[in-house]
C-alpha positions as CSV (number, residue, x, y, z in Angstrom):
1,X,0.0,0.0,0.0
2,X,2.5,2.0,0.6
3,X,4.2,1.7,-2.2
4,X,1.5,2.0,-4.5
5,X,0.8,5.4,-2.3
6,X,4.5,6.6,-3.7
7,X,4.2,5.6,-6.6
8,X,0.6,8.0,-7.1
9,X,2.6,10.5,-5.7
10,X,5.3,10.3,-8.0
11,X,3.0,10.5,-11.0
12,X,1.4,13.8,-9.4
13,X,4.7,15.0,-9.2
14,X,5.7,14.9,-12.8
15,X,4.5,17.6,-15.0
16,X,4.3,18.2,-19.1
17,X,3.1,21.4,-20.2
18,X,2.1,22.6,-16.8
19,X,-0.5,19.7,-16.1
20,X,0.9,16.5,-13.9
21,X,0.7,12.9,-15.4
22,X,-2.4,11.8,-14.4
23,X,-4.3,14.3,-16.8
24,X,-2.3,13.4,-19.4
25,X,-3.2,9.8,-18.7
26,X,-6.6,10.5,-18.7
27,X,-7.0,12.5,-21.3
28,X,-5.3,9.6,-23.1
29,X,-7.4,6.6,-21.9
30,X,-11.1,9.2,-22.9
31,X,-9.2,9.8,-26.2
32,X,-8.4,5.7,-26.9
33,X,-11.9,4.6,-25.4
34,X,-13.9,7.1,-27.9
35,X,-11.9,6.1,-31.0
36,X,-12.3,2.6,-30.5
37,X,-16.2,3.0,-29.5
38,X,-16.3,4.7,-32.7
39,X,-14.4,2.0,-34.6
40,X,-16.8,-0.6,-33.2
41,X,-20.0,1.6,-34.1
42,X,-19.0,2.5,-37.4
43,X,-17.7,-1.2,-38.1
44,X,-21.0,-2.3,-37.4
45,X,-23.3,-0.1,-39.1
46,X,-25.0,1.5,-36.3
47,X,-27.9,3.7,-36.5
48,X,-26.0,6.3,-34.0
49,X,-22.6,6.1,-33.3
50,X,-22.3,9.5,-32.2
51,X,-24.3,8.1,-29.3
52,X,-21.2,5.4,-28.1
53,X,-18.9,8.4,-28.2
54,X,-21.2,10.6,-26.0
55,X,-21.6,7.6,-23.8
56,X,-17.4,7.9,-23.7
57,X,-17.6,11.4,-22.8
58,X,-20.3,11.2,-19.6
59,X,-18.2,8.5,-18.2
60,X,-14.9,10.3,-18.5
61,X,-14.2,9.7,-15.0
62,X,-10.3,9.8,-13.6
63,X,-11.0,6.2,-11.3
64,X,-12.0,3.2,-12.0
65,X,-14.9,2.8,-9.6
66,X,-16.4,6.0,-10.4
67,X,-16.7,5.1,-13.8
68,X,-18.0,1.8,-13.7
69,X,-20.8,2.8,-11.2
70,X,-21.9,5.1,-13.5
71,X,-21.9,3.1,-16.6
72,X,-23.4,0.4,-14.6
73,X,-26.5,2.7,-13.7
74,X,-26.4,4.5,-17.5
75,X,-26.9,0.9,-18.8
76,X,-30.0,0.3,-16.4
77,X,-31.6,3.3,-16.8
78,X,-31.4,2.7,-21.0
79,X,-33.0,-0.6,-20.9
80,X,-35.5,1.1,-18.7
81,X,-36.1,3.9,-21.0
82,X,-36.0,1.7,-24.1
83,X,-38.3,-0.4,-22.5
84,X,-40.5,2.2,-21.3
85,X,-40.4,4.3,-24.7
86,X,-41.5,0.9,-26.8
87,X,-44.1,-0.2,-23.9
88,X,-45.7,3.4,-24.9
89,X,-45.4,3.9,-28.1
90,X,-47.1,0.4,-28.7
91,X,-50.3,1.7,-26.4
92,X,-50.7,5.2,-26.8
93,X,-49.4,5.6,-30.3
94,X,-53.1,6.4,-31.9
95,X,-54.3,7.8,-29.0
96,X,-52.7,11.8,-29.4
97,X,-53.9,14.0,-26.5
98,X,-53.7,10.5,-24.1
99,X,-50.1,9.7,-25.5
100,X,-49.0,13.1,-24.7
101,X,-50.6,13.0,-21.5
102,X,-48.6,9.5,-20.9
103,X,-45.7,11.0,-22.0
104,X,-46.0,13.7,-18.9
105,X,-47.0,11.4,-16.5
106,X,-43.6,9.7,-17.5
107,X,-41.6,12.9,-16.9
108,X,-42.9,13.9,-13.8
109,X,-42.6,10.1,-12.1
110,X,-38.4,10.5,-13.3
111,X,-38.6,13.9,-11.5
112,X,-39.7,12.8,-8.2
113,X,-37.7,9.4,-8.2
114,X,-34.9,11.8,-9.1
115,X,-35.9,13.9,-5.7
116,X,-35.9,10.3,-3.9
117,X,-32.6,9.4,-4.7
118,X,-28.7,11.0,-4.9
119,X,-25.2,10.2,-7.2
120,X,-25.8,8.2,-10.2
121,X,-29.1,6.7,-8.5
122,X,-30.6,10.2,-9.5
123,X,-28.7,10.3,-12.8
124,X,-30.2,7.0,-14.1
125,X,-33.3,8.2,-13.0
126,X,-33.0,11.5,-15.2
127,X,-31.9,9.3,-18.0
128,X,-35.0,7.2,-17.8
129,X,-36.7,10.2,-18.5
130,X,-34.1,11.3,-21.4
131,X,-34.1,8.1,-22.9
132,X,-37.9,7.9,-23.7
133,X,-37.3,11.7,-24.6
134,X,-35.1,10.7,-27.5
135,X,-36.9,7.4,-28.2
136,X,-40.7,7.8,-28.4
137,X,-41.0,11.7,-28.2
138,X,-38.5,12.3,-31.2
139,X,-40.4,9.3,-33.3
140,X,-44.1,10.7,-32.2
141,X,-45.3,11.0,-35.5
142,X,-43.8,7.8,-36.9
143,X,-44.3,4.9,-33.9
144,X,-42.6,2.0,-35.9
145,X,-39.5,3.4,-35.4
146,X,-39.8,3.6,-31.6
147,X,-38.3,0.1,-31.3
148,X,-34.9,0.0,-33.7
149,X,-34.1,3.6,-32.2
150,X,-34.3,1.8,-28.9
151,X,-32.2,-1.0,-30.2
152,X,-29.7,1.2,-32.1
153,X,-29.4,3.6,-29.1
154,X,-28.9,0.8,-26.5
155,X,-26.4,-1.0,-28.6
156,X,-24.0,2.4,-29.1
157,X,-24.5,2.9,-25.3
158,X,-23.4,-1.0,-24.3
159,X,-20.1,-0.5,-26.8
160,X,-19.4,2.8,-25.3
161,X,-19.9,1.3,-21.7
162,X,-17.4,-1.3,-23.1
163,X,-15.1,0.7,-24.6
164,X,-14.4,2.6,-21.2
165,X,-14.3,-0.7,-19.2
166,X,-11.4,-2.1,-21.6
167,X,-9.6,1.2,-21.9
168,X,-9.4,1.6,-18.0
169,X,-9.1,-2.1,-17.6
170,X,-5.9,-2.3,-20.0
171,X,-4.3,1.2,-19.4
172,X,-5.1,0.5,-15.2
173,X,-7.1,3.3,-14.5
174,X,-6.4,4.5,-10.9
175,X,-8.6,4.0,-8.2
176,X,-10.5,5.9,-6.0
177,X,-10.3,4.7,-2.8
178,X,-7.5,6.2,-1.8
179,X,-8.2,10.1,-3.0
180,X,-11.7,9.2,-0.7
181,X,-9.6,8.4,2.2
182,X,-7.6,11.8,2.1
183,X,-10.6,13.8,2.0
184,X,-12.0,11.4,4.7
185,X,-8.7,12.3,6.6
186,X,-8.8,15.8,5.8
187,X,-12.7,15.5,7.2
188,X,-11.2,13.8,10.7
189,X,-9.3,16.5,10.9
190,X,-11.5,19.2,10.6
191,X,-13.9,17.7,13.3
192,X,-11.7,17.4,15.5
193,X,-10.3,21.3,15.2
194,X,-13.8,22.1,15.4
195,X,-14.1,20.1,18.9
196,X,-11.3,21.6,20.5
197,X,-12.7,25.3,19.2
198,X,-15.9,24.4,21.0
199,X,-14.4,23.1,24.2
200,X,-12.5,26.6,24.5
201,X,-15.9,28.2,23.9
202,X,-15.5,30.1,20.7
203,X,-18.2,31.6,19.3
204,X,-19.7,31.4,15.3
205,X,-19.9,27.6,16.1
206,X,-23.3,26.9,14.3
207,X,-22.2,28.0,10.6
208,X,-18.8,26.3,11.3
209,X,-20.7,23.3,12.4
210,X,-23.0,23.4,9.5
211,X,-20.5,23.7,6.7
212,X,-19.1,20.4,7.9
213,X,-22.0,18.4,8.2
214,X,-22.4,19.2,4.3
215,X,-19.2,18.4,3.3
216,X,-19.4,15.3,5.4
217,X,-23.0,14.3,3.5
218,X,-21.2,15.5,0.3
219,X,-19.6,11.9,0.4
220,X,-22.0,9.4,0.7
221,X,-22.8,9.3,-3.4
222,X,-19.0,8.9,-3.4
223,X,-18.9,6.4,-1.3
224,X,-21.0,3.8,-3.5
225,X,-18.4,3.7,-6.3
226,X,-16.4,1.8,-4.3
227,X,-18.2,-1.4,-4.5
228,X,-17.8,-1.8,-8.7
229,X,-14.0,-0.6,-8.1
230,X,-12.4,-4.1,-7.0
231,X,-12.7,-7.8,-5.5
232,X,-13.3,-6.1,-2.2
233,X,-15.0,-3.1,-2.8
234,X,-18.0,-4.0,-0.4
235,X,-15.5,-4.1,2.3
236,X,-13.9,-0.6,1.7
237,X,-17.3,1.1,1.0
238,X,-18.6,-0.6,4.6
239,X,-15.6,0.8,6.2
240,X,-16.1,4.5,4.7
241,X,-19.6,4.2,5.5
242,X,-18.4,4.1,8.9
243,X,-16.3,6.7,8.6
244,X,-18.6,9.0,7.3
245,X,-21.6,7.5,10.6
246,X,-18.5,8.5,12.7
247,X,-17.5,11.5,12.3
248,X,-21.2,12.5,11.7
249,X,-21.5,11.2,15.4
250,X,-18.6,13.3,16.4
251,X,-19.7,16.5,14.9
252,X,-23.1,15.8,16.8
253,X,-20.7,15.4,20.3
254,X,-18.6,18.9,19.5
255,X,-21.7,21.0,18.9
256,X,-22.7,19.3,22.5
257,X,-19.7,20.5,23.9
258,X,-19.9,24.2,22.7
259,X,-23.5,24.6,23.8
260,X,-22.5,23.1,27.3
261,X,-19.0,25.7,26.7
262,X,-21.4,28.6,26.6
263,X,-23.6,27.0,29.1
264,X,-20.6,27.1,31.6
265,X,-19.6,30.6,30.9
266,X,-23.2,31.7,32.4
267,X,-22.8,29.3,35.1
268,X,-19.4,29.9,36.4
269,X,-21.3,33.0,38.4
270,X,-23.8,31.2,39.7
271,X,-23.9,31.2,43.3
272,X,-25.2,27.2,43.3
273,X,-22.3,25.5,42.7
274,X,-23.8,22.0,41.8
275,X,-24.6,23.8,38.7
276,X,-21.0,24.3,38.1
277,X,-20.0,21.2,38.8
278,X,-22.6,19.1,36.3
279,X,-21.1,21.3,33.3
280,X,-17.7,20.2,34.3
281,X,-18.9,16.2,34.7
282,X,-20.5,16.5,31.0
283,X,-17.7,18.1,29.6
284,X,-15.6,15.4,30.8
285,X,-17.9,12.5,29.5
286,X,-18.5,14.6,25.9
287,X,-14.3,14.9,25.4
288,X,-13.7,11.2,26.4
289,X,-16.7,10.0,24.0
290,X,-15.4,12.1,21.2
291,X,-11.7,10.7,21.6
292,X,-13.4,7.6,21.2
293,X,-15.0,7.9,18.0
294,X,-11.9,9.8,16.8
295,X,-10.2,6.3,17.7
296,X,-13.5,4.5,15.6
297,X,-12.6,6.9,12.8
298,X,-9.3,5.9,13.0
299,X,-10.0,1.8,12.6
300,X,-12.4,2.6,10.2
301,X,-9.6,4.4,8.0
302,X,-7.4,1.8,8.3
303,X,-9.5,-0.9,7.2
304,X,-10.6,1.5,4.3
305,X,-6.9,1.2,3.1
306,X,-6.3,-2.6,3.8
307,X,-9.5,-3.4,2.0
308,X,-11.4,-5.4,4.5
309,X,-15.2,-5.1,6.8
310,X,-14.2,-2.5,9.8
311,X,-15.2,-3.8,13.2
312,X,-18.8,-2.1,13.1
313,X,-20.7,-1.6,9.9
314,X,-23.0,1.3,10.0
315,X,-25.7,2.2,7.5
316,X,-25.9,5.3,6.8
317,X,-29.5,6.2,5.4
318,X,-30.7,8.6,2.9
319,X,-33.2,11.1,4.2
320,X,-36.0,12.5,1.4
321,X,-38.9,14.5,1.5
322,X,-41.5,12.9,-0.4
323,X,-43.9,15.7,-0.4
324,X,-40.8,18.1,-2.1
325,X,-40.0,15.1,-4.7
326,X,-44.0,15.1,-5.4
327,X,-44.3,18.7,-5.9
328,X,-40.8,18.3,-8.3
329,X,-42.4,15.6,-10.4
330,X,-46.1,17.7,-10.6
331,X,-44.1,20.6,-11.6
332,X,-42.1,18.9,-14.6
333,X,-45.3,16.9,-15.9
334,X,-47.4,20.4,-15.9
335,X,-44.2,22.3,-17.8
336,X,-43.5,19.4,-20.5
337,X,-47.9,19.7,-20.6
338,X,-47.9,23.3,-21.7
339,X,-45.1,22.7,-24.0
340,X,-46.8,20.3,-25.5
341,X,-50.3,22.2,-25.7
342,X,-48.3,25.6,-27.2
343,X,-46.5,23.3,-29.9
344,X,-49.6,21.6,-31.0
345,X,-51.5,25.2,-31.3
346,X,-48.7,26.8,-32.8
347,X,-48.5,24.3,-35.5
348,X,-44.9,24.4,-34.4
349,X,-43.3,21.9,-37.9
350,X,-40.6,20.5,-35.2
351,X,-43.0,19.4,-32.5
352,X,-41.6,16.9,-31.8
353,X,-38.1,17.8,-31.8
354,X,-38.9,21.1,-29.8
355,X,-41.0,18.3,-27.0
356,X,-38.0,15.9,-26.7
357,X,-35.5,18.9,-25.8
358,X,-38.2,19.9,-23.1
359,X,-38.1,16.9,-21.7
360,X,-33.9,16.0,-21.6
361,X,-33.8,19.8,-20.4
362,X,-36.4,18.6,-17.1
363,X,-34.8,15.7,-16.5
364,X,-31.4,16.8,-16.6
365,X,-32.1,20.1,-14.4
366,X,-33.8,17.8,-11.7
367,X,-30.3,16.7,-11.2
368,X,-29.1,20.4,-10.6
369,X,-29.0,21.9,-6.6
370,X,-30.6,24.8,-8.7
371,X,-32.9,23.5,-11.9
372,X,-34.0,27.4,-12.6
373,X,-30.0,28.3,-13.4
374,X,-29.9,24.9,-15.2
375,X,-32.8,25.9,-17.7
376,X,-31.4,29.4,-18.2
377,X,-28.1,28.0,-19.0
378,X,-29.3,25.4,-21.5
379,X,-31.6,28.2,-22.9
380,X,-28.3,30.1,-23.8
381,X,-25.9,26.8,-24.7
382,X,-28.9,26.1,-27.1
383,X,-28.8,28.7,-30.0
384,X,-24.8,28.5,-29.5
385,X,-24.7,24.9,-30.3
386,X,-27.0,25.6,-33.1
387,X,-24.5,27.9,-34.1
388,X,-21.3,26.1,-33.8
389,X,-23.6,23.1,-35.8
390,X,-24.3,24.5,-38.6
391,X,-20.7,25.9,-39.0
392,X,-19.4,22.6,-39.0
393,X,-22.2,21.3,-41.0
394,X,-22.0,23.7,-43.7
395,X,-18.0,24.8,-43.4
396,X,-16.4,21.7,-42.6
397,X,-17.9,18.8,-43.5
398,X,-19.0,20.5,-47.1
399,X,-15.2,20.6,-47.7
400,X,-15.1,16.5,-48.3
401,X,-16.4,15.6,-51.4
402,X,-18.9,12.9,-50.1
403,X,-19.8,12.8,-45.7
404,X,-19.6,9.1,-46.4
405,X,-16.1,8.9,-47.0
406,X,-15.5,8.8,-42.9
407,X,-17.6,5.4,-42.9
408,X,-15.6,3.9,-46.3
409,X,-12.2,4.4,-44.5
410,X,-13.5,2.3,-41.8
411,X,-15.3,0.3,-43.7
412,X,-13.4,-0.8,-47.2
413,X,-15.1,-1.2,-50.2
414,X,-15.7,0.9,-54.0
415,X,-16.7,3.8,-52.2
416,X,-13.3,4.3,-50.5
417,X,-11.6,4.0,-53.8
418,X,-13.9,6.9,-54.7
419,X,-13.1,8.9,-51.9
């Protein structure tokens, strides 16, 4: 372990063109993955290749574990959305005003399972309601190609998802266990500073106090990735479970000890001296228990880096406000409604087109702390893509003699000899 721990370090130390080595490693396994998902794609006809590159680029991750947690959960949440997309299309496809109304109700249950959930639990819950966005909505006025678009979009995304695996696999991506256990350190730390702040009685404890339990809760998505990321992943992501329940229970102990440190400033002039005396028996107790989950913390770190079960597993649960999820997912089926309703009265010729951005933009921004900045951001990326598009469209790709010629390198035959 230690060694390996060098090693890491030595690679951080070395630097090309003022960014260290592990960029530059990186950047080279994204760069290798998406040319060879793009070799496989185009060697097999697919309908959308583009679609196993972008799958390369949204699980550019630097770790290992990171990035197969996340491809693990985009894979579900495509067979989902395929599944879902063809399940409607096949019911509601003659229907109109009831498909569109499926279609929101579809939205708006992603939205709140979104609210339910965090990490790439909440991401694959988004792209359930993306998928069926690009699927059905984009094929609403021609339903038999809801289920090869399925096909075709699941197959880029499972060569993408194995393009990255091999990539990292071959090239040994790094992995992430040991980045988590710095910042886990780095948390320990900070707990424990603000412990001995509060037994000297300083003051501004609360927003001190606060900031940490964020950070601490911060981790927990994190903290999954482990699992995918080796042999014994379950044990390291029991032990930082721990470590995370731990220091959460020290924080809890600290902000004790500074309300009983202001406590004991009003009663050091009381003329009962009992009074007195109790402060100073609790303060006692609160220090000794918090050395002793610093000790837990400490155990638990260790088996974090030795990769096995730490003496007590603690769950650490996930705590949601159904009614705020419910009121996210009424909110997103009512916007992609009127949407819908002002396309179809406009006569709008790329209804469906304008209805399946609507929807990726909800799902996506039900992901974001802040959805509103989301949606004004996308509303101002959009007409710059469109932009950059049809420069490359019109200015670049014009300047080949055929667009096909890409697809005849890879694929040899008369055509290429044309090219």
């Amino acid at each position: 372990m230690q060694i390996n721990a060098d090693a890491a370090a030595e690679a951080r130390r070395l630097v090309f063109a003022g960014f260290p080595a592990s960029c530059w490693a990186f950047a080279l396994r994204v760069w290798l993955a998406m040319l060879l998902a793009l070799y496989v794609s185009f060697w097999l006809e697919l309908e959308s290749p583009s679609s196993s590159a972008l799958t390369v680029a949204i699980l550019a991750l630097p770790t290992r574990g990171q990035g197969m947690e996340k491809a693990g959960y985009r894979l579900l949440a495509t067979g989902i959305g395929v599944a879902a997309s063809i399940a409607i299309a096949s019911m509601f496809s003659q229907t109109d005003g009831l498909l569109l109304a499926v279609l929101g109700i579809w939205v708006g249950l992603c939205v709140y399972v979104v609210g339910m959930l965090d990490g790439n639990r909440a991401y694959a819950a988004s792209l359930c309601c993306t998928t069926v966005a690009l699927i059905a909505i984009q094929q609403i006025d021609n339903p038999l190609r809801v289920f090869p678009t399925g096909i075709a979009r699941g197959a880029a995304i499972g060569i993408g998802v194995l393009a990255v695996a091999l990539v990292n696999e071959v090239l040994a991506a790094p992995d992430y266990h040991p980045v988590l256990a710095s910042r886990l350190e780095a948390l320990r730390r900070r707990v424990l500073d603000f412990a001995q702040g509060a037994d000297r009685g300083e003051a501004s404890y609360v927003p001190i106090a606060a900031g940490l339990l964020h950070d601490i809760a911060a981790l927990r998505p994190e903290i999954a990735s482990l699992a995918t990321e080796s042999s014994n992943g379950s044990a390291r992501t029991a032990a930082a479970r721990s470590v995370l329940v731990d220091l959460v229970s020290a924080l809890s102990l600290a902000r004790m000890l500074a309300a009983l440190s202001v406590a004991s400033v009003a009663a050091r002039d009381d003329p009962h001296h009992g009074r007195s005396a109790l402060m100073t028996i609790c303060r006692t107790y609160l220090r000794s228990d918090i050395d002793r989950k610093n000790a837990d913390v400490r155990r638990s770190l260790n088996a974090l880096h030795d990769g096995r079960y730490p003496s007590h597993a603690w769950r650490a649960p996930l705590y949601r406000s159904r009614r705020i999820a419910a009121e996210s997912g009424a909110r997103a089926a009512i916007y992609f409604a009127l949407g819908a309703g002002f396309f179809m009265l406009a006569g709008w010729p790329a209804t469906e087109l304008c209805l399946s951005l609507v929807a990726v933009i909800t799902g996506l921004g039900s992901t974001s702390p802040e959805p509103r900045s989301f949606t004004m951001t996308a509303m101002m990326a959009t007409p710059i893509a469109c932009v950059l598009a049809g420069v490359l469209k019109y200015l670049v790709f014009n300047a080949y003699p055929s667009s096909n010629c890409w697809r005849s390198v890879l694929r040899p035959s008369s055509s290429a000899l044309r090219c």
